[in-house]
TORBA-99242 format. One line per 10 residues: number of its first residue (from 1); their letters; for each residue x negated, y negated, z negated of C-alpha. Coordinates in Angstrom, 2 decimals, m for minus. Example, Ala and Ser with C-alpha at 12.3 -4.5 7.8 and 13.67 -1.06 7.14 Angstrom:
// residues 2
1 = as = m12.30/4.50/m7.80 | m13.67/1.06/m7.14
// end
This chain:
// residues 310
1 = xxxxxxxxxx = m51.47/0.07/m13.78 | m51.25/m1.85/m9.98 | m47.49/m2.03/m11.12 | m48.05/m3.57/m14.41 | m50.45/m5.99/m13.13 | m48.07/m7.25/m10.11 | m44.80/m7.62/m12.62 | m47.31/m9.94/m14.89 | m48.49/m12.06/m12.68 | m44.76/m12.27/m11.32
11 = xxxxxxxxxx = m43.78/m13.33/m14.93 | m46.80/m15.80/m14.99 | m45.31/m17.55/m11.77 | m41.97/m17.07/m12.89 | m43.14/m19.49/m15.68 | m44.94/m21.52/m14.29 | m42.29/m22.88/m11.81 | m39.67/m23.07/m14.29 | m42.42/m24.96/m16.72 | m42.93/m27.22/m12.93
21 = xxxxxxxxxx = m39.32/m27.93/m13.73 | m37.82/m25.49/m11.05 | m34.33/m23.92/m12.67 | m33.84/m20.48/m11.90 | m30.40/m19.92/m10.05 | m28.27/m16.85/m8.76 | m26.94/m17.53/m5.14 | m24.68/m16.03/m2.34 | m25.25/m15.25/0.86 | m22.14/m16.57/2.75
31 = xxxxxxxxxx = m20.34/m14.12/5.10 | m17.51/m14.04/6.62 | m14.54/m12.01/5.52 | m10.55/m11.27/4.87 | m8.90/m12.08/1.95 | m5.55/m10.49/1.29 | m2.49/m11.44/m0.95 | m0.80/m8.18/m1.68 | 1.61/m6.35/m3.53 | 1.23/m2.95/m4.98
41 = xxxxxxxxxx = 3.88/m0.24/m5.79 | 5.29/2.63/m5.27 | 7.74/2.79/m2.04 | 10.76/4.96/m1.92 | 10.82/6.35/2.27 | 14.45/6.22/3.56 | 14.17/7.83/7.04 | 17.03/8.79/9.33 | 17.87/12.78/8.13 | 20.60/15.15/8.84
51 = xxxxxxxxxx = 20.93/18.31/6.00 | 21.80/21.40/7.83 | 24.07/23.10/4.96 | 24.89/26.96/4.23 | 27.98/28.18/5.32 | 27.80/30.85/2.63 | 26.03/32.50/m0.19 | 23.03/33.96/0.65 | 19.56/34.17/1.74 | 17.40/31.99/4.46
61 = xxxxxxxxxx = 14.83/33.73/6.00 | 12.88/31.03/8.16 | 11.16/31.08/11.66 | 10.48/27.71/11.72 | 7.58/25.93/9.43 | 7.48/22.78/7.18 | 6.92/19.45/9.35 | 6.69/21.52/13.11 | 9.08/19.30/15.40 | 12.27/21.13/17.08
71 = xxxxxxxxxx = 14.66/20.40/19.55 | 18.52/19.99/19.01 | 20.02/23.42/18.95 | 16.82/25.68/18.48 | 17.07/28.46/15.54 | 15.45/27.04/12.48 | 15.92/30.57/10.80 | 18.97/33.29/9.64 | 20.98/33.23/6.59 | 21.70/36.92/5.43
81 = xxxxxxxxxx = 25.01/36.95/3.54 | 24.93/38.01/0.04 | 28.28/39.77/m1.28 | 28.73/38.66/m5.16 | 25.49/39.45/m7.27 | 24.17/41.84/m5.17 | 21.24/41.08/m2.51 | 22.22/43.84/m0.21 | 22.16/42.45/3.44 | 25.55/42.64/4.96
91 = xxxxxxxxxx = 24.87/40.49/7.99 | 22.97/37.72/9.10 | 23.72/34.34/11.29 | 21.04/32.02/12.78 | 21.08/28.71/11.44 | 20.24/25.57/14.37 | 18.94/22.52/13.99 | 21.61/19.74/14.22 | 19.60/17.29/16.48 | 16.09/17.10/17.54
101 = xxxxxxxxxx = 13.28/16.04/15.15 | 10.64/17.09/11.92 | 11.64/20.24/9.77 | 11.30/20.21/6.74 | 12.91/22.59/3.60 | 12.66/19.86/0.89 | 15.79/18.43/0.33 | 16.16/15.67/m2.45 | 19.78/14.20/m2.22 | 18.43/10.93/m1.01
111 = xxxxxxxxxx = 19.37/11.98/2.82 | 22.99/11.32/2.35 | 22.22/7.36/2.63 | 19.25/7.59/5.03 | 22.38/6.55/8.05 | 21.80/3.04/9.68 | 24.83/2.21/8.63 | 24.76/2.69/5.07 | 20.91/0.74/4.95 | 22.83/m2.38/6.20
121 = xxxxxxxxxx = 24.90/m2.37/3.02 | 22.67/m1.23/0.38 | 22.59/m2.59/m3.13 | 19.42/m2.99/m3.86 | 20.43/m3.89/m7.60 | 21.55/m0.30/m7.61 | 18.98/1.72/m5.73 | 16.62/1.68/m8.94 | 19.88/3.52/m11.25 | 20.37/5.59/m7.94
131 = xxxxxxxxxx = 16.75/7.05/m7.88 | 17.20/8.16/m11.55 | 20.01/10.11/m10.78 | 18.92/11.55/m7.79 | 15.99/12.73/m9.75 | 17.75/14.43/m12.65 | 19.61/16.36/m9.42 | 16.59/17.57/m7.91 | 15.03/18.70/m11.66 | 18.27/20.46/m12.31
141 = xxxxxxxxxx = 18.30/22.18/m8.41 | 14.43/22.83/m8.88 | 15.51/25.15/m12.37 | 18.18/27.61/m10.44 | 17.95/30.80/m11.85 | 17.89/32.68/m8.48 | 15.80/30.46/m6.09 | 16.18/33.03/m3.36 | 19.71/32.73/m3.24 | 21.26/29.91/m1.96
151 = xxxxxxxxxx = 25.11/28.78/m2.31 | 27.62/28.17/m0.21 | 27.70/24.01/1.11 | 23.92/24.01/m0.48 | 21.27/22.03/1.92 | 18.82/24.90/3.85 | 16.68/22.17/5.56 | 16.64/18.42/6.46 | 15.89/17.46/10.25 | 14.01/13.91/10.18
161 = xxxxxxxxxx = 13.85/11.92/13.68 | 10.46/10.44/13.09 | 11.03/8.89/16.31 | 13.37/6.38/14.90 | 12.55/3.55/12.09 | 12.92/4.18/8.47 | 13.10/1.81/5.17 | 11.07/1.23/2.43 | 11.79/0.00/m0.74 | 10.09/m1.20/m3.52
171 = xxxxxxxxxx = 10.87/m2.51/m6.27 | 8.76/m4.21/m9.57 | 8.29/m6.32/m12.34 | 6.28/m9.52/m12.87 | 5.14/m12.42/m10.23 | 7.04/m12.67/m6.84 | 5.44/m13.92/m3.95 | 7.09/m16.70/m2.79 | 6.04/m16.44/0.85 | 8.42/m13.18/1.70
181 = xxxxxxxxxx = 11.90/m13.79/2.51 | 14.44/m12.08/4.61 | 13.18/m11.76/8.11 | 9.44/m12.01/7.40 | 6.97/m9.92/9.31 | 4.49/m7.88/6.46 | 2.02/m5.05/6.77 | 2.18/m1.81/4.44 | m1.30/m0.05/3.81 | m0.34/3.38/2.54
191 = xxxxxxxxxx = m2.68/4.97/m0.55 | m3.13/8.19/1.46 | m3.49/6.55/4.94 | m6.21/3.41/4.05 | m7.14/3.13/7.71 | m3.80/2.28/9.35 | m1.20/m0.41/9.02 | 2.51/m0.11/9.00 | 3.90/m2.77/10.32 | 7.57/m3.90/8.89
201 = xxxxxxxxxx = 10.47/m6.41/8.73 | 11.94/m8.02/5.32 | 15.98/m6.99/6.01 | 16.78/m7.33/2.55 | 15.54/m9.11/m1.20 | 16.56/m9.31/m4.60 | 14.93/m11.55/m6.88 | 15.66/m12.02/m10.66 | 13.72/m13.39/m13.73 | 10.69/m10.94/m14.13
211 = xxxxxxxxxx = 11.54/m8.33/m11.77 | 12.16/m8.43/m7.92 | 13.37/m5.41/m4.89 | 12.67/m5.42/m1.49 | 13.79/m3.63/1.73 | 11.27/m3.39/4.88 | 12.48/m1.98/7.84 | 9.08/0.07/9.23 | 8.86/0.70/13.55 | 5.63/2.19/13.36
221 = xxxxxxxxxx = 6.07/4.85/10.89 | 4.95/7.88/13.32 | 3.80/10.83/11.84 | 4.06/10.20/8.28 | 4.29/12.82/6.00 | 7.69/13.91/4.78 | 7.46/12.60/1.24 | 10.14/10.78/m0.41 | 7.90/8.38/m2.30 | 4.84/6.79/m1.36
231 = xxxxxxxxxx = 2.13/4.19/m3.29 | 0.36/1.57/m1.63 | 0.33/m2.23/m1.06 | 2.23/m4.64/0.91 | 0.02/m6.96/2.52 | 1.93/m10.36/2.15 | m0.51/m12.96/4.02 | m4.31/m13.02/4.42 | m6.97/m15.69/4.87 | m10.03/m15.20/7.39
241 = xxxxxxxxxx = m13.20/m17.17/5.98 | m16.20/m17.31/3.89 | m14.81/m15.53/0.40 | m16.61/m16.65/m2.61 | m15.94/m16.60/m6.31 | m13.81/m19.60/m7.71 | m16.87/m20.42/m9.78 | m19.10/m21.02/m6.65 | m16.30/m24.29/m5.93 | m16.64/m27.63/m7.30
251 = xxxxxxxxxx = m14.20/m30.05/m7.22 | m16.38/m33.35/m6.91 | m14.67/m36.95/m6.77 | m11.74/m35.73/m4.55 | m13.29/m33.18/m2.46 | m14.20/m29.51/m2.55 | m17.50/m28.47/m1.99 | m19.91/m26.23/m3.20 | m24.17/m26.60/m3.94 | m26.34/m24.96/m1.35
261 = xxxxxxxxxx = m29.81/m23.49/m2.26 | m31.39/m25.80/0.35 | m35.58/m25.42/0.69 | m35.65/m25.05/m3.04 | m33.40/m27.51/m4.00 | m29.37/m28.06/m4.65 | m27.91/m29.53/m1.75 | m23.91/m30.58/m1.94 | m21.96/m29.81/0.97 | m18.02/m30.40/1.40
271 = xxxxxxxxxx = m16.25/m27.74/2.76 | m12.16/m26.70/2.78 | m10.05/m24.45/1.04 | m7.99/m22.40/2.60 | m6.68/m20.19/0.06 | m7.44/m19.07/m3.26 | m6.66/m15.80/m4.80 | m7.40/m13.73/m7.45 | m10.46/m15.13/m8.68 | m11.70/m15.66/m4.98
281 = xxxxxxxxxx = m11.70/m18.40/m3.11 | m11.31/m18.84/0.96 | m13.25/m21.87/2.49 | m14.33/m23.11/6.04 | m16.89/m25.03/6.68 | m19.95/m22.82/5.97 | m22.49/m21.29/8.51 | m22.95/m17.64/8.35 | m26.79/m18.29/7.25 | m26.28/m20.54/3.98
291 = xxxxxxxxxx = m26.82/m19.37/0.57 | m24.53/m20.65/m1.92 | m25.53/m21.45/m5.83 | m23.21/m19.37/m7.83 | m23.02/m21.88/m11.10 | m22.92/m24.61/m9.70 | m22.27/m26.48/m12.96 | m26.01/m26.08/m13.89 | m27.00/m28.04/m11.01 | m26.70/m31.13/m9.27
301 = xxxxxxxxxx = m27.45/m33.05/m6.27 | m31.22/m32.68/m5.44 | m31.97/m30.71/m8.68 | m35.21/m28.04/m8.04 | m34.12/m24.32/m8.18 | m35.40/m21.48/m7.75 | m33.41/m18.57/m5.88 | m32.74/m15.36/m7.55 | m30.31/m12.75/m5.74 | m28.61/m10.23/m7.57
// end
C-alpha cells in the first residue's frame, strides 16, 4: 500500500513538472574511457619448430609430456622397431630432442615454413590456398588405420623455441584499415588470453578489393599455448577520452558540442572530437562530473528538462 501511494504521488509530480513545461530527458554521466579500432579474426601462429622424424617403422613410447620445456639433446622418448605387420618389439632407440625448447606431439605440416628465412619471403596471396592443403594433410594423417604405428620419415614430435619470435597471420574480407602499413607497431588481444597484450610489428600486407592479409611479427609471445590457430583482435589505434554515443554530438554552426543537463536546464557546451567509431564517439573537453543529454535534438539552448537516468 506505502508503495502504491509513493509511485502515485511520483506520477502526480512527474506531471506536474512536465505540465510546468519541464521535458523529461535521458542523460549520461561522462567518464572517462578507451576506445579501440580493431580487427577481429582468426590468426594462423607460425613459430620457429624443428620435427624430430622416425628413422623407422615403429612405435614411440614417450617420457617426455605435451608443452614441458627440454634441453638440446635430452631423450624425448624410444621408438621400438616394428618388423612388417607385426608389433613384436625387436629393439628400441631413444629419440633426442634436436635443440632446446617446448615439446609438443602435434604435428600439422605447417612447421616446414616456420624458418626465419622462409617468413621473409612468404606469399601471403598463397598462405590462404596453403592452409587448405595443409588441412586436408592433417585430416588424412588424423584417419591412419594403425595410429600406434608410426612410419618411417613420419614426424614423432615438434620442438618449439618459445624463446624466439613467431608470426601471425591473418587474413579477411571486407573494410581495411587504412592506418596499418608495413612497419607499424599493433597490439594482438588473444580470445583465450583477454588480460594480456601481444605486442607486434606489420613485416608484411596484401591488400585487394574486398579482402586484405597481414603478417605481424610477435616478440612477446611467451608461453602461449602450442596451437596452430588462434581468434582474437588486432588492436589497430585507440582514443583515450570521454566515449559517448554519436547521438549525444551535435554539430551546431561549425562546431561540435553536445547539451549538458545544467541545474535543470539544457546548457550547450563545445567540445572536440577526437575520434569516432562504431557508433561511439571520442571527445575532450568534458569534466568528469557533467551529465550529458542523450537526444539532444529534443532540446535546445536554455530549454527546461528534467533528468531521467537509465
Amino acid at each position: 500500500m506505502v508503495k502504491k501511494s509513493i509511485l502515485f504521488i511520483f506520477l502526480i509530480c512527474l506531471v506536474l513538472k512536465i505540465v510546468c513545461g519541464y521535458l523529461p530527458v535521458e542523460v549520461i554521466h561522462a567518464q572517462y574511457s578507451e576506445l579501440e579500432n580493431t580487427l577481429e579474426g582468426e590468426f594462423l601462429v607460425l613459430r620457429e619448430e624443428k620435427v624430430v622424424t622416425a628413422p623407422f617403422r615403429g612405435r614411440f613410447v614417450k617420457v617426455k609430456e605435451e608443452g614441458e620445456r627440454v634441453a638440446k639433446n635430452a631423450v624425448i622418448g624410444y621408438l621400438e622397431k616394428v618388423a612388417g605387420t607385426s608389433l613384436e618389439k625387436k629393439s628400441s632407440q631413444p629419440i633426442k630432442a634436436l635443440s632446446a625448447g617446448v615439446i609438443s606431439y602435434h604435428t600439422d605440416g605447417w612447421e616446414s615454413i616456420c624458418h626465419p628465412e622462409m617468413w621473409a619471403q612468404l606469399d601471403l596471396t598463397k598462405l590462404d590456398t596453403l592452409r587448405d592443403f595443409k588441412a586436408k594433410i592433417v585430416k588424412t594423417t588424423s584417419e591412419k588405420i594403425n595410429p600406434d604405428v608410426i612410419e618411417a620419415g613420419e614426424g614423432i614430435f615438434k620442438i618449439t623455441d618459445n624463446l624466439a619470435p613467431c608470426y601471425f597471420y591473418l587474413s579477411g574480407t571486407g573494410a581495411y584499415p587504412e592506418k596499418i602499413k608495413k612497419g607499424s607497431s599493433v597490439s594482438i588481444r588473444l580470445e583465450k588470453e583477454q588480460d594480456h597484450l601481444l605486442k607486434g610489428v606489420v613485416t608484411e600486407l596484401s591488400r585487394k578489393t574486398g579482402s586484405y592479409s597481414i603478417l605481424l611479427k610477435i616478440n612477446n609471445v611467451g608461453s602461449l599455448n602450442q596451437n596452430r590457430q588462434e581468434k582474437g583482435e588486432m588492436i589497430v589505434c585507440s582514443y583515450k577520452g570521454v566515449v559517448l554515443p554519436e547521438k549525444a554530438l551535435v554539430f551546431k554552426e561549425g562546431k561540435y558540442g553536445v547539451y549538458l543537463f545544467q541545474k535543470g536546464r539544457a546548457g550547450w557546451k563545445e567540445v572536440e572530437r577526437i575520434a569516432q567509431l562504431g557508433g561511439e564517439v571520442v571527445l575532450s573537453g568534458l569534466m568528469a562530473d557533467d551529465w550529458i543529454i542523450a537526444d539532444p535534438h529534443k532540446v535546445k539552448e536554455g530549454k527546461r528538462v528534467l533528468r531521467i537516468n537509465k
